[in-house]
N, C-alpha and C positions, 0 to 999 in steps of 0.2 A: 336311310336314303329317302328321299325326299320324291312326291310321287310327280316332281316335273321331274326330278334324277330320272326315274321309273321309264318315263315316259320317254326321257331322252337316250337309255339304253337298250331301248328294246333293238332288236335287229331290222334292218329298214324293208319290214314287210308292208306289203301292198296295204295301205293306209292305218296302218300301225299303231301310229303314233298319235293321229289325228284321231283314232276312236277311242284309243283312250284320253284321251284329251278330251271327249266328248261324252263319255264314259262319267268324268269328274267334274264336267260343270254339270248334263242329266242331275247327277248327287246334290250339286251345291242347289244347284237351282229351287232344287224339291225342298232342300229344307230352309231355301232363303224366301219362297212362296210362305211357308209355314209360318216365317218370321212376319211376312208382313200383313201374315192373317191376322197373327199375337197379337203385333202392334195396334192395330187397328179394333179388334176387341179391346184393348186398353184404353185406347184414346174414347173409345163409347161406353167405357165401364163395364162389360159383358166379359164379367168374371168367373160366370158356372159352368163353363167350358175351355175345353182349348183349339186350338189350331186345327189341330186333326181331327177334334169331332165338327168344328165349325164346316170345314171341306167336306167332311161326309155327308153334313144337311146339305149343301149345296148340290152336291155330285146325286144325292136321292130325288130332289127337287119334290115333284109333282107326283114322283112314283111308289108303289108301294113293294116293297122288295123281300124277301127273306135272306137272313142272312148270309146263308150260300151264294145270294146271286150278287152281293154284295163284290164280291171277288170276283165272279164270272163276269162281271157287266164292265169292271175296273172302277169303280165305284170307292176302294175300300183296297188298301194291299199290305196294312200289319197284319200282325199274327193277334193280336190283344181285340179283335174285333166284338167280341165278347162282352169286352170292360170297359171298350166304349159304347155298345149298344143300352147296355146296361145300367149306365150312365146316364144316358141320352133321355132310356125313358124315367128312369128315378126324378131328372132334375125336368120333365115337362116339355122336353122337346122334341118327342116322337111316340107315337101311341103302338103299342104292341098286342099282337092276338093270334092265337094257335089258328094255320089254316084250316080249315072245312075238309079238306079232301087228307093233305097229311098229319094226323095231329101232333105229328113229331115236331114240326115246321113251324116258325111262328115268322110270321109276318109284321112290317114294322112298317109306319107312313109318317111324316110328319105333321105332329099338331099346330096350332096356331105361333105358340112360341116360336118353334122349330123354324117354321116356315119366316117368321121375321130375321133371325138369324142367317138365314137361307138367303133372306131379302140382300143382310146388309155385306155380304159376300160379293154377293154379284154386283151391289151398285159399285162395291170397292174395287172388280174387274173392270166393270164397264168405263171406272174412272180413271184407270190405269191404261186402259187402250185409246181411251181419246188423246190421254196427256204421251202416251209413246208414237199417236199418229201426229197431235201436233206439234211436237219438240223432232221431230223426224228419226225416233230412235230408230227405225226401222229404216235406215236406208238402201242399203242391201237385199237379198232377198227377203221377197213379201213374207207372211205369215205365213200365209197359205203353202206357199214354198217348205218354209221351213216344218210346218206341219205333216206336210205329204210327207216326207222325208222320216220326221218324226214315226209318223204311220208304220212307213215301209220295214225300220226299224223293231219295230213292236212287231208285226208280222213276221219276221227273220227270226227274234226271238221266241218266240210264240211257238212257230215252227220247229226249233230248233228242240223247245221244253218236250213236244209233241213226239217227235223222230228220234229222240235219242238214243232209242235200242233198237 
């Protein structure tokens, strides 16, 4: 069965169908983001990485994080966060060091490399929100809209991880 089948036999509860319908594009979307990170490290040759550690220099930015806060912050949501840190600092794109107070804890920022990859993330968002404001992708609700919602979403879940017993 087919997950539009899925969708279309659930029983007609109070938005039912619509969240999961929203459920499977959330999915798609994340890993068609992912795609058009790949793509775009291809098209500039930036071959010592992929998609998902490119995202993670971006989502660290400016900050210096350890890897617990990696997931605390949303930064980071595989389980392999490990093997791509590890990764990250092998191939020069983030520098690593046992904190001071825990020395269990290592702490990770990005180096110069890191931070260009960082760069070319963000100019590839920023190129993508101009060209969806001026092609009018967004005619319906704003972003902003669809973000709060987003939010609210995350919240509910959150709560949900938080209250279960």
């Amino acid at each position: 069965m087919s997950a539009h089948d899925q969708i279309a036999s659930l029983p007609e509860l109070s938005l039912g169908g619509s969240y999961l319908e929203a459920l499977a594009m959330v999915e798609r979307l994340h890993r068609l983001l992912l795609d058009v990170i790949k793509d775009e490290f291809e098209r500039l040759g930036v071959l010592e990485i992929n998609a998902v550690q490119g995202l993670l220099l971006f989502n660290i930015g400016d900050n210096e994080v350890t890897a617990g806060e990696l997931k605390t912050r949303g930064y980071y949501q595989g389980s392999n966060v490990s093997y791509n840190l590890k990764k990250l600092v092998e191939c020069g794109f983030m520098h690593h060091e046992r904190c001071e107070v825990d020395r269990r804890s290592v702490r990770v920022r990005l180096t110069e490399k890191g931070r260009k990859i960082r760069d070319v993330v963000h100019d590839l968002f920023a190129r993508h929100a101009a060209g969806m404001e001026s092609k009018g992708v967004m005619d319906g609700p704003t972003l902003e809209d669809i973000t709060a919602t987003l939010r609210r979403l995350e919240r509910y879940w959150s709560d949900q991880i938080r209250y279960i017993y």
